[in-house]
C-alpha positions as CSV (number, residue, x, y, z in Angstrom):
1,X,-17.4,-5.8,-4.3
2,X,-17.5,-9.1,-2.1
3,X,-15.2,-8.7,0.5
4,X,-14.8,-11.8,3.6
5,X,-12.6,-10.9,6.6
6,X,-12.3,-13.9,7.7
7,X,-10.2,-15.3,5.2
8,X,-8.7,-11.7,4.5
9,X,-10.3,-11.5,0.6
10,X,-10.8,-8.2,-0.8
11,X,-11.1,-7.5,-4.9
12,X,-9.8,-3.8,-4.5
13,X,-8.1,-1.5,-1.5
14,X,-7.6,1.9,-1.8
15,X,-5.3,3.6,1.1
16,X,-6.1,7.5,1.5
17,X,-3.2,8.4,2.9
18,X,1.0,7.8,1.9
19,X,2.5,4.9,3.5
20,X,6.5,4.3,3.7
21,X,6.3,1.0,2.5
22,X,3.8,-1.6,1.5
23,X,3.1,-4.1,4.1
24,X,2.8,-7.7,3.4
25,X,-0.2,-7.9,5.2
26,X,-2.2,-5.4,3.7
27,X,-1.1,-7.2,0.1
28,X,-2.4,-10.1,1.9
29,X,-6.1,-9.2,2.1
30,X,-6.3,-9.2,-1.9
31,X,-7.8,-12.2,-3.9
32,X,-6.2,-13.4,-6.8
33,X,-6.4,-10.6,-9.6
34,X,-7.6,-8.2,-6.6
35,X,-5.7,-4.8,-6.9
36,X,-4.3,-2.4,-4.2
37,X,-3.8,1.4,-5.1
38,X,-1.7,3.1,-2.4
39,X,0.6,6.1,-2.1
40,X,4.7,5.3,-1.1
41,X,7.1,6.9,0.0
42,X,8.4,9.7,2.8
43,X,8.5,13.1,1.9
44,X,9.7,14.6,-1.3
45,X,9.9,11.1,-3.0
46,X,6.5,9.6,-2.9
47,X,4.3,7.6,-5.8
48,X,1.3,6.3,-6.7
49,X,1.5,2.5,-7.1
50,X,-0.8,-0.2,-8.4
51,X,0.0,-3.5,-6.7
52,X,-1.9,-6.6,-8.4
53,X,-2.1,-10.3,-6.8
54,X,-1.1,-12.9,-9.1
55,X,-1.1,-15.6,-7.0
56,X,-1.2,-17.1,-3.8
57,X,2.7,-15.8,-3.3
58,X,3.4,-13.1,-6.2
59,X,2.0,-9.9,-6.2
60,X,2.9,-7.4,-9.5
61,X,3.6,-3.5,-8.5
62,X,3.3,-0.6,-11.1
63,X,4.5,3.2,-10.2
64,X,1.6,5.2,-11.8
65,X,3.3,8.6,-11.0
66,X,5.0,10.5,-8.3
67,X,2.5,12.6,-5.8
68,X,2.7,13.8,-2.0
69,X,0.1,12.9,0.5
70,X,0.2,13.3,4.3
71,X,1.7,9.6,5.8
72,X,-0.6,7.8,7.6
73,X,-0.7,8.7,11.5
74,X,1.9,6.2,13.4
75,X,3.6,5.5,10.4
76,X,6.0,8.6,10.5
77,X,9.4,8.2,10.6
78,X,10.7,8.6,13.9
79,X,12.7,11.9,15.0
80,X,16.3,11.1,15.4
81,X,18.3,13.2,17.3
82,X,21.3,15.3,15.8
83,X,24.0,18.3,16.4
């Protein structure tokens, strides 16, 4: 795999860890035809997802199947207070 920081260029990502959402930026880093496999979701309602850039402005996303993994620290949902 060829990977250049600089201009944010990776052929694949794989996140270990659940993330609520996918982040534009982290979408970003993929080359054209790169693919990104990450886990989304919060708690009971979280799935595996292929995300494949087709462009410079269109990425395709595929739900592979639903899993749990632990969300990635600082990206937990905050506590909000109730009675």
């Amino acid at each position: 795999m060829m990977s250049n920081f600089e201009t944010g260029q990776l052929d694949s990502i794989i996140v270990g860890c659940a993330l609520p959402i996918i982040n534009q930026d982290l979408k970003k880093l993929l080359n054209q035809d790169g693919k990104l496999f990450v886990v989304v979701g919060s708690k009971n309602q979280m799935h595996a997802t292929l995300v494949t850039r087709l462009n410079d402005s269109e990425w395709k996303s595929k739900s592979l199947f639903e899993t749990h993994l632990d969300l990635m620290k600082g990206s937990e949902p905050s506590v909000k207070f109730t009675f």
